[in-house]
N, C-alpha and C positions, 0 to 999 in steps of 0.2 A: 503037131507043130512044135518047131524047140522052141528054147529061150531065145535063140539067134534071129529067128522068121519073125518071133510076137517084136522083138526090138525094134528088127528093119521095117514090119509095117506101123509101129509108130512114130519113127520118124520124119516114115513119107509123110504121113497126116498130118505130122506139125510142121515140114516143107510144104504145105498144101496150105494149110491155114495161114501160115505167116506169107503165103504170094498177094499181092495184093490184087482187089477185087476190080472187075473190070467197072467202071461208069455206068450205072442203069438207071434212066429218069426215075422208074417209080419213088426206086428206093432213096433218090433224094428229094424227090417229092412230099416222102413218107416225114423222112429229115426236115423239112421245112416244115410242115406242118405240126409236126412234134414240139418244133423250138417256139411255135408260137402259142400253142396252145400253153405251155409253159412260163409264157410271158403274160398271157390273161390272168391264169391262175394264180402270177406273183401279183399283179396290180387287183384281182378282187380279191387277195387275201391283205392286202394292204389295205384295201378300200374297210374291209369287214374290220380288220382292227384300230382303223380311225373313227367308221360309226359306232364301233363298241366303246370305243374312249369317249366319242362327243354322245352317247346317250347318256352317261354317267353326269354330264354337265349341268346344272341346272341354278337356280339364281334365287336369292328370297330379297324381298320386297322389304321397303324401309319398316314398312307396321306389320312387319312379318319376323318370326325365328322358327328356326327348322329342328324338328331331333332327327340323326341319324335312326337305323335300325338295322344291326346285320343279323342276318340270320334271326330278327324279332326281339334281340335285348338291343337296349339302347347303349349305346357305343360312342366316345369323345364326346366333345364341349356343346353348346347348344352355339347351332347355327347363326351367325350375324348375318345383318342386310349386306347383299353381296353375291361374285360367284363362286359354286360350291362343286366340288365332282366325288361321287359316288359308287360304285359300282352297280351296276344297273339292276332291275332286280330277277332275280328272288333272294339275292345274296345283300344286296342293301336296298332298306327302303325307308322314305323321307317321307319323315309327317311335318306339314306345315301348318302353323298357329298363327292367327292375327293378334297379336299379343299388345302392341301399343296401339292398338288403333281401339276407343272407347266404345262400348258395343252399351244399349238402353233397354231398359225392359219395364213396363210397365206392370204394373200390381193394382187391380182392379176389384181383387175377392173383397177386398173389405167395404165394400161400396155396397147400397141396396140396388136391388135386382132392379137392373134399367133393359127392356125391350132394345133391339137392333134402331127402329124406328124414333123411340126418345131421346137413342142415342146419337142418333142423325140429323133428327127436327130440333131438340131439346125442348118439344112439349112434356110436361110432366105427367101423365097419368093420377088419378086420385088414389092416394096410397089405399093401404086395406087396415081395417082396425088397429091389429095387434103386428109386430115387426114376423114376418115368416123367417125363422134362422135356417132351413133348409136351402132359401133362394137369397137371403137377404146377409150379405159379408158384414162384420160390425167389429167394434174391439169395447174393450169395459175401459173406463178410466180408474183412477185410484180412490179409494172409500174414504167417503166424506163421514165426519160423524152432523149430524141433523141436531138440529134446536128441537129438543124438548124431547127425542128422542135416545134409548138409550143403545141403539144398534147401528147400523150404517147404512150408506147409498151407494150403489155403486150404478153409474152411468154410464149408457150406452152411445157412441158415436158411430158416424161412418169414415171412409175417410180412402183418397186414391192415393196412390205415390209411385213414382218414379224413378229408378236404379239404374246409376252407371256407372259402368262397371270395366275392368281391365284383366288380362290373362299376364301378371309379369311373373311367374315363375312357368315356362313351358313345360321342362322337364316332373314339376310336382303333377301341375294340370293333367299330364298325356299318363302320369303313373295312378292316380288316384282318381281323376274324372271321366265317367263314363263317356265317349263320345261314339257315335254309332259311324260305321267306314261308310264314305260319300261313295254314291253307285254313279255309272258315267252318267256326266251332265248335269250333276247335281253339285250348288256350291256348296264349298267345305265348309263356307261361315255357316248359311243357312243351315247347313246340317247340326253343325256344333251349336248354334243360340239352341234348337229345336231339340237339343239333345241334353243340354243344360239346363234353360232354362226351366223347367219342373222343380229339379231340385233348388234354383236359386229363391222360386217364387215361395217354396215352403221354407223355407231358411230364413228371408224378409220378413214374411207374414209373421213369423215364432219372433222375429225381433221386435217388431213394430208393435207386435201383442204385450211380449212382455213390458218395452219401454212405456207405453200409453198407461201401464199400470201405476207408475211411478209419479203420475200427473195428476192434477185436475182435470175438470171439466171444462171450468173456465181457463187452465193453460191450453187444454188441448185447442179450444174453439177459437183463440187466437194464434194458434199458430207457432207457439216459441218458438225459435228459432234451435234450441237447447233439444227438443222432442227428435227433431230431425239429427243432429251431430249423436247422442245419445242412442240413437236406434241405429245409424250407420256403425258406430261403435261395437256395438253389441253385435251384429251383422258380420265384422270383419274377425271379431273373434270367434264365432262359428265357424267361420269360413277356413281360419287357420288351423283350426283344432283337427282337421278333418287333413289339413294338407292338398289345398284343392290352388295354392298356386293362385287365387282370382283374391284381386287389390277392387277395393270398394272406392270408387272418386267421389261419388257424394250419393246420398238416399235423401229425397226430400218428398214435401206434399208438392201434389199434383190440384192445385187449388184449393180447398181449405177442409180441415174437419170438423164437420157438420154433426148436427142431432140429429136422428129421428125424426122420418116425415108428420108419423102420428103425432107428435108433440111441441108440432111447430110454435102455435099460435102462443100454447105455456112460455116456450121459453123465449119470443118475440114481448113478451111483457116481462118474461125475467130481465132482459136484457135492458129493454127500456126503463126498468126499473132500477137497476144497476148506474146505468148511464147516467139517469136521476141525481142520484145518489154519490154516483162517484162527480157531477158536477157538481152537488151542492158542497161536498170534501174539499175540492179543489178553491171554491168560493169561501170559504170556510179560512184555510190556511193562507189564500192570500190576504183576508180580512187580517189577519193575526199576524201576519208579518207585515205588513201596510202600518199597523195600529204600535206592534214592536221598535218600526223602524221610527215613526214619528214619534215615540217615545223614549227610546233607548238611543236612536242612531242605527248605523248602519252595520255596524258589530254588536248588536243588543241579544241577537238571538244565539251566536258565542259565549257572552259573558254570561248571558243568563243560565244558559247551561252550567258555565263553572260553578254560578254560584249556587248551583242548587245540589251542587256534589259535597260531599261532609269532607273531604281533605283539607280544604282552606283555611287557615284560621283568621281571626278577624281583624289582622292589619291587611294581609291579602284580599280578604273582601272590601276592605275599605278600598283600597287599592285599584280593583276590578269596578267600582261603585261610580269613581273618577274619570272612567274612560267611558262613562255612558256621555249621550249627546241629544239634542232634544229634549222635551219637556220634563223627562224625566231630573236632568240639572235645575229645571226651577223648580220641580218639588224638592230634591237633596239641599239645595240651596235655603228653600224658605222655611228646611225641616231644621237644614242647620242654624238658618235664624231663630228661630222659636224657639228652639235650643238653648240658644245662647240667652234668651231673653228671660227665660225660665231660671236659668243657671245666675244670671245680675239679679233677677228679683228676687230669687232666695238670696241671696248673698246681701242685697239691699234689709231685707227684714231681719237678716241675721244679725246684720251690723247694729238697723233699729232697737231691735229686740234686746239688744244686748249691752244699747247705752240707756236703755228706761228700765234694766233688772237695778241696779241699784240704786235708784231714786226710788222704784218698785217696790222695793226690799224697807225704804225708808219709810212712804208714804203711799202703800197701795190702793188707798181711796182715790186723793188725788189722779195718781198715776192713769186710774180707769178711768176717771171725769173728763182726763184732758184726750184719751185714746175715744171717749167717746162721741167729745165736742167736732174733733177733728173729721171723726165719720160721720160726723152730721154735716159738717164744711163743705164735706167732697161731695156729698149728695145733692145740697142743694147746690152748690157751685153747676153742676151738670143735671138741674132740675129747670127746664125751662117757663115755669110759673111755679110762684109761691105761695102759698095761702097758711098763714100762720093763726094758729086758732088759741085763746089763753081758756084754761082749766076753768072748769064752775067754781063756784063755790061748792062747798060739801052741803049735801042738802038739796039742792037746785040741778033743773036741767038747761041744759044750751043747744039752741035748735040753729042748727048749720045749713043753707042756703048757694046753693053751689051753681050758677051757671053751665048749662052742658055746652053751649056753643061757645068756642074760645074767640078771644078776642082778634078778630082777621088782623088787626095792625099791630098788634103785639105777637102775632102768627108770621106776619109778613118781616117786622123787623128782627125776630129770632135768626129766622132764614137767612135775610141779608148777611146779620153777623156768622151765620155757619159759612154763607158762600165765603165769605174776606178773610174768614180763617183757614180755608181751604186754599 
């Protein structure tokens, strides 16, 4: 066949192909069916990439923050309350944390071993001799040094407490704290307290141990208030050192820390003893400021302090002396009388003394005769009976006769004149 024949038969074949085709139902049948099946296919391909977009959607809760995770590192900011979208996974996946919402945990190791039953009834069972530290949680208090003793005490309490606690750093928490992945049906808190709380109860306990060490017996058994801020204290700084992300809101006692069953009844007379003791103290200082205040006034226990400090000198103490009130001014007063009266009576004798040196000087017989007459003057002046006796003769005795019952009307009219002179 030449090149001429292969030419002309192709293009009959393409005046054959380009004739147009006659109308056969099948084949527009076939055509209908095609064009719809093509309109399915575009509406659930549309359909599949709206439910791919709206599974990626998802929402965290006011006491909630979310970390991203693509591909298992964590990726942008931490999540706020709000709506979030994601790619759905294995390409991102979303850890949720209850982060503001306060989660509690009770600390019970330090407590003696209570039965389920004691702990229901609140019968006490009779403890056993000696404390068991294998069943029985305790903590030491701080060493006492002991009277008469040249070693120490150190005391043993029990004691329950209470921790509440927050997750405000998500990103630290999900990098550094172990939480075990929630299986379906199971909540993520639940899993997370159950998956934490181990570690938080040894971290308290190390706190509460060390702090109780810093105290008494007597701070512990009442409670300070300073034992609790003090051991939440020490609590948060564990917690930081570690990067664990969880904010401590308070650790306190869970009703009081107690002694020792075995050694109740001891310290039930310590105590009552103390109480004694510290009422009679109190009895004691209010005597003493009652007894200050009626003496000094009401700034007595002020000034007395200044003046018992060496800075002042003695116009400032006088000074300070003047602002007392109450009885202690009619002692200052009658001291400063007596004073005065001391200070004129010398001054009187001196003046005396000092107009009979030269008459003295002239006539020292005399001088003493008349200083002597006059002491006799004043005596009997302020002698309420007289009985004047004249010398024997030399040679001779003189027998003296004395009444012992005095005379009532020379008794009674002394008196009168003491009254008229008063």
């Amino acid at each position: 066949m030449s090149d001429k024949d292969i030419k002309q038969n192709e293009a009959q074949i393409e005046a054959e192909e380009a004739r147009p085709v006659e109308n056969d139902p099948g084949m527009e049948s076939l055509k209908n069916a095609l064009a719809k099946t093509f309109v399915v296919l575009k509406v659930i391909m549309a359909f599949v990439i709206v439910a791919f977009i709206a599974s990626g959607v998802f929402s965290v809760e006011q006491n909630e923050r979310a970390i991203r995770l693509r591909f298992g590192a964590v990726t942008g900011d931490i999540l706020e309350p709000g709506l979030h979208w994601a790619f759905p996974e294995p390409i991102d996946e979303i850890v949720v944390l209850p982060v503001t919402k306060s989660q509690t945990l009770e600390i019970d190791k330090l407590w003696y071993n209570e039965t389920e039953r004691e702990k229901l009834t609140g019968n006490k069972r009779r403890p056993g001799p000696t404390l068991n530290p294998l069943e029985d949680g305790y903590c030491l208090t701080r060493n006492e040094n002991v009277v008469g003793s040249t070693g120490g005490d150190y005391n043993i309490v029990h004691s329950k407490w209470m921790l509440t606690y927050t997750i405000d750093y998500p990103e630290k928490f999900f990098r550094n704290v172990y939480v075990a992945e929630a299986k379906p049906g199971q909540d993520v808190l639940a899993v997370m307290q159950d998956s934490i709380e181990p570690m938080l109860e040894a971290l308290t306990m190390d706190a509460i141990t060390a702090t109780l060490l810093q105290y008494t017996i007597d701070d512990a058994i009442v409670s300070k208030s300073s034992i609790s801020e003090d051991a939440a204290m020490l609590l948060q700084e564990k917690l930081n050192d570690i990067d664990t992300g969880i904010d401590v809101e308070s650790l306190r006692v869970a009703g009081q820390i107690t002694w020792p069953r075995q050694v109740d009844q001891a310290f039930q007379r310590s105590n009552q003893a103390k109480q004694e003791s510290d009422a009679m103290i109190s009895q004691a200082r209010g005597y003493a400021r009652r007894i200050l205040s009626e003496t000094g006034g009401a700034g007595a226990e002020t000034i007395l302090a200044d003046l018992q400090g060496d800075e002042l000198d003695g116009e400032q103490r006088a000074e300070l002396l003047t602002q007392l009130a109450g009885k202690s001014q009619e002692v200052i007063a009658d001291a400063r009388a007596h004073k005065t009266n001391i200070v004129e009576a010398a001054k009187a004798n001196a003046n005396y003394l000092t107009q009979l040196l030269p008459e003295y000087r002239k006539r020292p017989e005399l001088v003493l005769q008349r200083i002597y007459q006059d002491a006799v003057e004043e005596v009997l002046d302020n002698a309420q009976e007289k009985i004047i006796v004249q010398p024997g003769k030399e040679g001779t005795d003189r027998q003296l006769r004395i009444l012992i019952n005095r005379d009532p009307a020379r008794v009674r009219n002394n008196d009168d004149e003491q009254g008229q002179g008063r």
